[in-house]
C-alpha positions as CSV (number, residue, x, y, z in Angstrom):
1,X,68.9,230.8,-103.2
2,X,66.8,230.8,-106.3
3,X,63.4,230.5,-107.2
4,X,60.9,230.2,-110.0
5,X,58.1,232.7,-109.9
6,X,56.2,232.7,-113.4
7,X,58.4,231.1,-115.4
8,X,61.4,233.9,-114.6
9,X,64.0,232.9,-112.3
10,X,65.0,234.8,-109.2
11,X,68.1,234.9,-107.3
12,X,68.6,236.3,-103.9
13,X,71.2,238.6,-103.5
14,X,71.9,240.3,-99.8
15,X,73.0,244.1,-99.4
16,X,76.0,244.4,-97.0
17,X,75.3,246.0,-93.6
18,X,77.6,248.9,-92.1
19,X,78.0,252.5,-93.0
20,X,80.5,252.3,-95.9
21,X,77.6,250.3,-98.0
22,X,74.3,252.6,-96.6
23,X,74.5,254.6,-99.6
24,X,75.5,251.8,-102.0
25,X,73.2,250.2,-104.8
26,X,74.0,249.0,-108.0
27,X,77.1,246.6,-108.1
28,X,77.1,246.7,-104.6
29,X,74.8,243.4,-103.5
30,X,76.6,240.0,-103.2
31,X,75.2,236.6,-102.6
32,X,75.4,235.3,-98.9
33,X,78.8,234.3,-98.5
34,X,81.8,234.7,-95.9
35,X,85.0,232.9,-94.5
36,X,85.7,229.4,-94.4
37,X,87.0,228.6,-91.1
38,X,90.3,226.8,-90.9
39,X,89.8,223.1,-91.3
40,X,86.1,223.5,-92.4
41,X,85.0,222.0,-95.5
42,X,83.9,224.3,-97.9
43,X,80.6,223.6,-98.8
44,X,79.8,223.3,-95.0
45,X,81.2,226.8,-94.8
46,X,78.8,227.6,-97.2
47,X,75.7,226.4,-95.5
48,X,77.0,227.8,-92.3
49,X,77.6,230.9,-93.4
50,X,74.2,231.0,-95.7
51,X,72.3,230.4,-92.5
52,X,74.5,232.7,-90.6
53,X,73.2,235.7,-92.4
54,X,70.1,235.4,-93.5
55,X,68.2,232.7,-90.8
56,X,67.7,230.8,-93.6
57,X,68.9,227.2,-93.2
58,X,69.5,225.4,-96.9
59,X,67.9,222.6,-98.2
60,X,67.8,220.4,-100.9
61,X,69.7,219.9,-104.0
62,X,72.8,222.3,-103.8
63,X,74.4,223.0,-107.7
64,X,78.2,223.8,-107.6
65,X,78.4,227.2,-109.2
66,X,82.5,226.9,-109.0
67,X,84.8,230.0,-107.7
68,X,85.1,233.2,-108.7
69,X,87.7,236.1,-107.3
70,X,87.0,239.2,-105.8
71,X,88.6,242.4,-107.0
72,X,90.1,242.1,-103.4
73,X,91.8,238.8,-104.5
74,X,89.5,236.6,-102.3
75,X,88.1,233.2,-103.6
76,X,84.6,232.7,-103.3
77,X,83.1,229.6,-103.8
78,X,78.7,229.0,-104.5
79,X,76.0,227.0,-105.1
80,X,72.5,227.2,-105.5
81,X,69.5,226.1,-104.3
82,X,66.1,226.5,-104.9
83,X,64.4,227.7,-102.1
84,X,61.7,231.0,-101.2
85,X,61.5,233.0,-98.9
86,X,60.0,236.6,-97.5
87,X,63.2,238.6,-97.8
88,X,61.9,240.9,-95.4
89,X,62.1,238.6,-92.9
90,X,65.8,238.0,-92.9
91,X,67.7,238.0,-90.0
92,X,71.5,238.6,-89.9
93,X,74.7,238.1,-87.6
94,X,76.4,241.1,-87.1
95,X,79.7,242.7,-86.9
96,X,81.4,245.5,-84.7
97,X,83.7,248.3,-85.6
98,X,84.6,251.6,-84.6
99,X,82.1,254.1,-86.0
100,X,82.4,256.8,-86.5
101,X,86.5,257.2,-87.6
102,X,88.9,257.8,-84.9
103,X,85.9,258.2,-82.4
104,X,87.0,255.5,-80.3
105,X,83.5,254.2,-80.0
106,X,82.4,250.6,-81.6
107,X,79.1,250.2,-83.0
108,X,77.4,246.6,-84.2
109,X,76.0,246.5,-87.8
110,X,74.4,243.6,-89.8
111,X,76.3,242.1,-92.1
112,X,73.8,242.1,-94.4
113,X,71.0,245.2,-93.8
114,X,68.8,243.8,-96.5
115,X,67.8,241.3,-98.9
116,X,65.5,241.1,-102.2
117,X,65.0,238.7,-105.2
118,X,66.0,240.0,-108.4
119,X,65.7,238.4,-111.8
120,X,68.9,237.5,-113.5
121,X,68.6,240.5,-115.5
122,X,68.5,242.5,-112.4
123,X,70.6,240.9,-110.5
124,X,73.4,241.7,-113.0
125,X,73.0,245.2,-112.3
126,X,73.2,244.5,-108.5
127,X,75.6,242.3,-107.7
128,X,79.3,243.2,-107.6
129,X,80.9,242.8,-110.9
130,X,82.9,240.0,-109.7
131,X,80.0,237.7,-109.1
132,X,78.4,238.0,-112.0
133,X,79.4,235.2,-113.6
134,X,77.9,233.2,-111.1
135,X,74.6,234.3,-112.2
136,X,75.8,232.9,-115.8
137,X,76.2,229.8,-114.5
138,X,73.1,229.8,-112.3
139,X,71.2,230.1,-115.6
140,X,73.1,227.1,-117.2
141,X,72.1,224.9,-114.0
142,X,68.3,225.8,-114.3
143,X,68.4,225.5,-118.3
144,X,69.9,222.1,-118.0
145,X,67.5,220.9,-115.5
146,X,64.5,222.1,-116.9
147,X,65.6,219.4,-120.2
148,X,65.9,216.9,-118.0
């Protein structure tokens, strides 16, 4: 999700949830993304899983943004929208796992624990280094538009 707010553009960009990332900040936020389930097209995994953690159903004109790989080796595949929102007001699903180590006890954590716009500039210092180029091409998409 995107948005104009005088004359900058915005992006929103989610913090993952879960002990490993409490501490985490720059190069550590991520757009809203997550696994494409087996047989599920692609950009309606992206809707789903959009909606899935944030509350935030998408709507309108989505832009391809392409694929990018994780350090990790995993594909993800974006587009935008334009959209607003009160980030403070995001709601996510949530995940379990045992916490702490070896203590035999599971605990549920968001997967995302909090979201924010950013200008691009920003944003560049946020999000994981592997996604940056998305924010690249985000640019190109609203650049484009705005000629036409």
């Amino acid at each position: 999700m995107y948005r104009k707010l005088r004359g900058q553009v915005e992006v929103l960009l989610a913090h993952p949830g879960g002990p490993f990332w409490a501490k985490k900040d720059e190069g550590a936020w991520s757009i809203p993304k997550g696994e494409v389930d087996r047989g599920e097209d692609v950009l309606d995994s992206a809707k789903r899983e959009f909606a899935e953690e944030t509350g935030i159903e998408p709507r309108g004109k989505l832009s391809a943004l392409g694929s990018v790989r994780q350090k990790s080796g995993k594909i993800v595949t974006a587009w935008a929208f334009e959209g607003d929102c009160d980030p403070q007001t995001i709601r996510s699903n949530t995940f379990a796992m045992e916490w702490p180590p070896r203590s035999g006890k599971q605990q549920e954590f968001p997967e995302i624990d909090r979201a924010a716009f950013f200008s691009i500039e920003a944003a560049r210092t946020k999000i994981l280094a592997s996604e940056a180029e998305l924010l690249s091409r985000l640019e190109k998409i609203v650049k484009r538009n705005a000629k036409t």
